[in-house]
C-alpha positions, -999 to +999 in steps of 0.1 A: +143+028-235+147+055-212+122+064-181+113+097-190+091+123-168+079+159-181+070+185-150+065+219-150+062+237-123+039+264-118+024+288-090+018+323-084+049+350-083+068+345-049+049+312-038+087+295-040+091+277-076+129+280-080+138+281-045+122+242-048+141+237-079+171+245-061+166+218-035+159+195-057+192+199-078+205+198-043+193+165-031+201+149-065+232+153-056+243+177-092+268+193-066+300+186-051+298+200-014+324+226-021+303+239-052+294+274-039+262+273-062+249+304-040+200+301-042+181+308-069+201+290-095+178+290-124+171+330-122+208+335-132+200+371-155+209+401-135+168+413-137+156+382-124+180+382-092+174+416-088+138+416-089+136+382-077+109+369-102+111+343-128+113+357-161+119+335-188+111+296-185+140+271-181+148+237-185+175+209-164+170+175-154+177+151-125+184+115-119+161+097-093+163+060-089+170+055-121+141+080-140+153+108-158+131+140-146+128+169-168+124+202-150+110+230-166+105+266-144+078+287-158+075+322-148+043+334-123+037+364-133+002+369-159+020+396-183+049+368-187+022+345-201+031+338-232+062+319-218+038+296-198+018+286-226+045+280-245+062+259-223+038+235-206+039+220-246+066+203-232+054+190-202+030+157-193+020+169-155+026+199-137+039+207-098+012+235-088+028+253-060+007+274-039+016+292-007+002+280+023-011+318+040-024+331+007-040+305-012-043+304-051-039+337-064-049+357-095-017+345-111-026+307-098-061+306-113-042+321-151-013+293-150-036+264-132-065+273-164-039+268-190-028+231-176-061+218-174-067+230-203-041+213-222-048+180-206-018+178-179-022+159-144-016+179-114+002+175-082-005+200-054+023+212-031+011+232-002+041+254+001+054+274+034+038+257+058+064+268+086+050+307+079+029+321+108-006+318+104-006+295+079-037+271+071-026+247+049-059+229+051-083+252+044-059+262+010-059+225-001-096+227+000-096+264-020-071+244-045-099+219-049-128+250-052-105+263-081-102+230-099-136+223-099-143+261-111-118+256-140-140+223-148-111+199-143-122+162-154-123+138-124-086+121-130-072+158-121-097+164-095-082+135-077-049+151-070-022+141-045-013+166-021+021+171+001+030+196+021+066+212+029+087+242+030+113+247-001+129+271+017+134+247+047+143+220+019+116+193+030+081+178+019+058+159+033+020+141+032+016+154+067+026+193+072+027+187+107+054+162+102+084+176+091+106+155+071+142+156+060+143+165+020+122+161-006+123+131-015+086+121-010+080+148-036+100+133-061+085+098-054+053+113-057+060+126-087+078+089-104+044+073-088+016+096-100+027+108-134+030+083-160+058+080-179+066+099-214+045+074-241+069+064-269+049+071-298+058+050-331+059+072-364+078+097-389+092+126-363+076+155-354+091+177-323+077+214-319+102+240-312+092+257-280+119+276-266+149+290-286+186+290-274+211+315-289+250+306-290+282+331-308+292+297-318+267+275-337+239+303-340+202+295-329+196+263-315+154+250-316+145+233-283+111+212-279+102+182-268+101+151-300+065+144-301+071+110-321+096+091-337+130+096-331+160+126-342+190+118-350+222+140-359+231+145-398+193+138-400+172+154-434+144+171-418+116+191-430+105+225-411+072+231-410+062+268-408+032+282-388+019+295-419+020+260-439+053+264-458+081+237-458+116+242-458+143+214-459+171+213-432+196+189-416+201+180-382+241+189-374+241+183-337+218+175-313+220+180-269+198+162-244+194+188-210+213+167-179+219+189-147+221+220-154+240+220-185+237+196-221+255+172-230+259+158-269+238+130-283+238+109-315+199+108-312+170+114-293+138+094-287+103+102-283+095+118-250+127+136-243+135+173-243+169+181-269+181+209-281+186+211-317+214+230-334+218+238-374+182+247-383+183+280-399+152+304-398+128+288-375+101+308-355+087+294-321+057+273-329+073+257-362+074+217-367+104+196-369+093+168-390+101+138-415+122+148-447+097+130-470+065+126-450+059+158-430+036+161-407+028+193-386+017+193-351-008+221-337+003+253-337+010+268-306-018+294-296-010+328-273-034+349-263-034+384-274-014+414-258-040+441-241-011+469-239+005+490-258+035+517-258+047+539-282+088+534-285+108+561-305+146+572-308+158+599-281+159+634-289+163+650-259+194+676-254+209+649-240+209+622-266+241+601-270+256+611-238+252+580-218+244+550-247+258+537-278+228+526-295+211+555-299+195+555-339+161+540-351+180+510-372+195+503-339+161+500-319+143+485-345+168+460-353+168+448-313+126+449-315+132+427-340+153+401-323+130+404-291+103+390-314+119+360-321+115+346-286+093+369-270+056+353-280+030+377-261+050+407-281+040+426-313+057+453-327+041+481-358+057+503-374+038+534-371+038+567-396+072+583-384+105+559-392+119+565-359+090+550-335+072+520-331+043+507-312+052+478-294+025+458-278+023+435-249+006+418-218+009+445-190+033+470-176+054+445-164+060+428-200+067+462-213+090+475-186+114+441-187+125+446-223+129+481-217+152+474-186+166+448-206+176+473-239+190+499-212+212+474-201+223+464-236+236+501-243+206+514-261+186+548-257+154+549-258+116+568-254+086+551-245+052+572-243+020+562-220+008+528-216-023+526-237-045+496-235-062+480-263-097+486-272-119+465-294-154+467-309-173+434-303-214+433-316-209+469-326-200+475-290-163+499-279-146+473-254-121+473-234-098+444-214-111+442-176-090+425-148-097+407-120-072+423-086-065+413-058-058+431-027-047+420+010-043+450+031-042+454+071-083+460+079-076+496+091-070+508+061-090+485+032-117+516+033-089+538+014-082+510-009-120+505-023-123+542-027-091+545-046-103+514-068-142+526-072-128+563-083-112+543-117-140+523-121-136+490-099-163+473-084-157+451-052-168+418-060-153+401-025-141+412+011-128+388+037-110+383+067-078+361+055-058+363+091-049+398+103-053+410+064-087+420+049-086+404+014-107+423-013-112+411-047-123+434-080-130+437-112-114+467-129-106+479-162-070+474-173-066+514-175-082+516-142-047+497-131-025+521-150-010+540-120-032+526-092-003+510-072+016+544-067-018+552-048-025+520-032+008+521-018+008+557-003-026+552+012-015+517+031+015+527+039+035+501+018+015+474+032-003+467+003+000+433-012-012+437-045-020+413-076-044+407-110-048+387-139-071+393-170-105+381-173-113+395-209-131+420-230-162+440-214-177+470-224-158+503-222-167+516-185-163+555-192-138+578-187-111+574-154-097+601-139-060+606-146-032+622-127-045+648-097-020+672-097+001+692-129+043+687-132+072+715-127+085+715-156+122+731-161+127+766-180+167+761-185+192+744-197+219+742-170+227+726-137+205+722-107+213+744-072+201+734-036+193+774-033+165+774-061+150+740-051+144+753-011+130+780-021+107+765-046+102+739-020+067+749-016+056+745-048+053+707-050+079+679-048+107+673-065+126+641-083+161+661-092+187+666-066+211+697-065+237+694-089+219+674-117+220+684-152+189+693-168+170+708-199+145+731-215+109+708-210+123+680-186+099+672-155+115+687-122+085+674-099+050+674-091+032+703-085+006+711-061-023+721-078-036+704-111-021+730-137+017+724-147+043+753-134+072+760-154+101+768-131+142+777-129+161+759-108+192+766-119+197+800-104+227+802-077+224+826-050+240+865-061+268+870-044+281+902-025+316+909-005+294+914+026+292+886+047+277+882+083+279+853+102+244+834+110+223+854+082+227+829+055+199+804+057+214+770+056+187+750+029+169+722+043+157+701+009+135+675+013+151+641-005+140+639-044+113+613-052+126+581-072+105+563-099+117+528-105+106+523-148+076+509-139+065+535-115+075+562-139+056+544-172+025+545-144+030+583-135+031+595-173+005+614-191-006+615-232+016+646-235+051+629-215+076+605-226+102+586-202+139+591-219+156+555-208+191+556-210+219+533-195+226+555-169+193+574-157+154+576-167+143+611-171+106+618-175+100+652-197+075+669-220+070+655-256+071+695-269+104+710-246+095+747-249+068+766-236+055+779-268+054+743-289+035+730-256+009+757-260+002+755-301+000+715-294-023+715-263-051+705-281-034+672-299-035+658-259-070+666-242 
């Protein structure tokens, strides 16, 4: 019988989960010194390098003094939630890492809830402990403050602690002993969780996570819950909704490194990865051909966000993308659904758009990143969040945020947040930072970090986390000032944009195409301006040397996705193409914009 351990670790975005899981491939020895396996080795999708966040959970295993230790990396960040839940199924303790300056976080408090929760045991890594300023005692004791808040039993009250630097690639009982590697964290971990109970009985494994491969199709991966699986097995698949289908095991992979490698069967307690199961959902029971048995179903909380998504049909359409028609999108909505949890997708009245719900900006913004990669075009309207009537009463979902910001300039930070509704719940001095806390209505968020950002300087460190549904807290200003929005067809000239330099700001540079209803800039009062900057200068045969004015442009603005999905109003949609986001009006002429005003106030 194999010695089996489940961990998943978990901690707040940027508090250093796969840069640990990196070292500890490394000191298992998975590498030959020559392997040039570069950091961040799980995050291995172009978005997750590039924005260096965890995105979607993954599995590998180690060998340490003979125990086999299962892995699993779950993403920080709240609006990748549904991941979490999902995954900690697998797990029987959890690593909490939390960084040893900042102290639990929103993000800590979401992931930490749903572990103690399910039942899991926790170990407490006090991570970054070479940072300046750091006070790794007084955050083991606001570790123990959150437990206790989250009414943890007294076996996960009495949690070991170590401190270390993964970066650094050491751990320690004693942060002001540096040691050599981490080793005392994986003894910690052989010692304090138990190991993986073999549980007599007819299978039962829950699918968890799902696998895709050109070669075999979808492969199911869970952990087997009881009993054992075996290949060429008769199975039954146990639906979420209660129906039974009958399957067969054809092939079956235990996780070992970093890759799989092919089993004849696997015992209770270990993760596998199961391929020749057709039609099975996330949540669905793999279990006994003649005695099934389902386990729980796996519960995700709801989205509190919603966008609308609908073909492109700007002038520019199929230019840039291959994918461009509403089979296309729908048919990749579809597939995202499969293994995307926290998402739900409605058709909505017109048969090119959909509404696509999910857990914040973030959520959102990732899958469309991850389409415009793919090929497809795309346009998404305004963030909307989710209302709900509860006793008869209009609610809304209300956040709790968290911002640390040099002291100097937290004054501009509680105004910003008090204008869309926030109240400051906490203000303290956390090192040279001034950390406030809030409560705020999700809407309220909706384009606050543009704001926060400006006012601070980029100093800003900002994050939140859903508390629930409260009652709806009025209406919140929106955007301050109107757009420039283009007159013409044509191609942009450095003449027209100095001289309408004074107007507002722009987000084109000279010699960009544009169209009729496409959003140049922002303007400077709170009306929209409809402008031509596609004019060149006229041209005479008189020339004198020194009278031309040489144009001074100030450099466009830039919207990353998620910044432009902020910036958007009711009446403006962001056109997402492989090659460039455009924001633009909904109606492109002037006239349409004017017999439609009223559809948007």
């Amino acid at each position: 019988m194999q010695n089996i351990r489940n961990i998943a670790i978990i901690a707040h975005v940027d508090h250093g989960k796969t840069t640990l899981v990196d070292k500890i491939l490394h000191f298992t020895n998975l590498f030959r010194d020559n392997d040039g396996t570069g950091d961040l080795i799980l995050d291995n999708n172009d978005l997750e390098r590039e924005r260096g966040i965890t995105i979607v959970a993954k599995n590998v295993s180690v060998q340490y003094k003979g125990v086999k230790i299962n892995v699993i990396d779950t993403p920080g960040h709240a609006d990748f939630g549904g991941e979490v839940e999902r995954v900690l199924k697998m797990a029987d303790g959890v690593v909490l890492l939390v960084d040893a300056f900042e102290g639990p976080m929103p993000q800590t408090r979401f992931v930490t809830q749903k572990a103690l929760a399910l039942g899991l045991k926790p170990l407490v890594v006090v991570n970054k402990v070479d940072k300046e300023n750091c006070r790794p005692e007084e955050v083991y004791e606001n570790v123990f403050d959150l437990f206790f808040s989250l009414d943890a039993t007294e076996e996960q009250l009495a949690f070991p602690v170590l401190y270390g630097s993964s970066k650094q690639g050491w751990m320690s009982t004693d942060w002001k002993e540096p040691k050599e590697d981490v080793s005392e964290l994986l003894d910690a971990i052989i010692d304090h969780f138990p190991p993986s109970p073999f549980v007599e009985g007819t299978l039962q494994m829950q699918i968890t996570s799902l696998d895709y491969s050109t070669f075999v199709g979808r492969i199911a991966i869970g952990r087997v819950a009881r009993g054992t699986i075996k290949e060429n097995q008769p199975i039954s698949l146990m639906k979420r909704d209660g129906k039974i289908v009958k399957s067969r095991v054809k092939e079956l992979h235990t996780f070992e490194g970093l890759g799989r490698r092919r089993v004849t069967e696997v015992a209770c307690g270990d993760i596998c990865a199961v391929v020749g199961i057709e039609g099975f959902d996330i949540g669905d029971t793999i279990a006994d051909f003649d005695n099934p048995e389902q386990l729980e179903v796996i519960h995700i909380d709801e989205p509190t966000m919603n966008m609308l998504f609908t073909i492109n049909n700007s002038p520019f359409f199929g230019k840039e993308g291959k994918l461009v028609t509403s089979r296309h999108i729908h048919d990749r909505l579809q597939k995202e659904l499969e293994k995307n949890l926290a998402l739900r997708v409605v058709p909505t009245e017109s048969p090119d758009a959909w509404l696509v719900y999910g857990r914040g900006i973030l959520h959102l913004s990732v899958l469309i990143e991850t389409m415009r990669r793919e090929g497809y075009e795309l346009q998404v309207g305004q963030p909307q969040v989710i209302v709900k009537e509860i006793d008869g009463k209009k609610c809304e979902p209300v956040e709790v945020l968290v911002v640390d910001v040099p002291a100097e300039v937290s004054g501009k930070v509680i105004e910003l947040v008090t204008q869309r509704k926030g109240e400051l719940l906490i203000m303290e001095t956390k090192g040279e930072m001034q950390h406030l806390e809030f409560e705020i209505p999700s809407r309220g968020i909706i384009g606050l970090r543009n704001n926060v950002l400006t006012a601070t300087a980029g100093e800003a460190v900002m994050a939140h986390r859903l508390k629930g549904y409260e009652p709806w807290r009025g209406t919140i200003p929106g955007r301050l000032h109107g757009v420039l929005i283009s007159l013409d067809k044509g191609t942009t000239t450095a003449y027209s944009i100095d001289k309408l330099q004074d107007r507002g700001k722009f987000f084109v540079d000279p010699g960009v195409d544009i169209y009729e209803g496409q959003i140049l800039g922002e303007h400077i009062r709170d009306n929209d301006l409809t402008i031509n900057i596609t004019k060149g200068k006229q041209l005479t045969n008189m020339r004198a040397s020194g009278t031309d004015d040489n144009t001074r442009i100030a450099p466009a603005i830039k919207f990353s996705l998620e910044e432009s999905m902020e910036y958007i109003q009711a009446d403006e949609y962001i056109e997402v193409t492989p090659l460039s986001t455009r924001l633009r009006k909904i109606y492109l002429t002037e006239n349409e914009r004017k017999v439609n005003a009223k559809k948007f106030q």
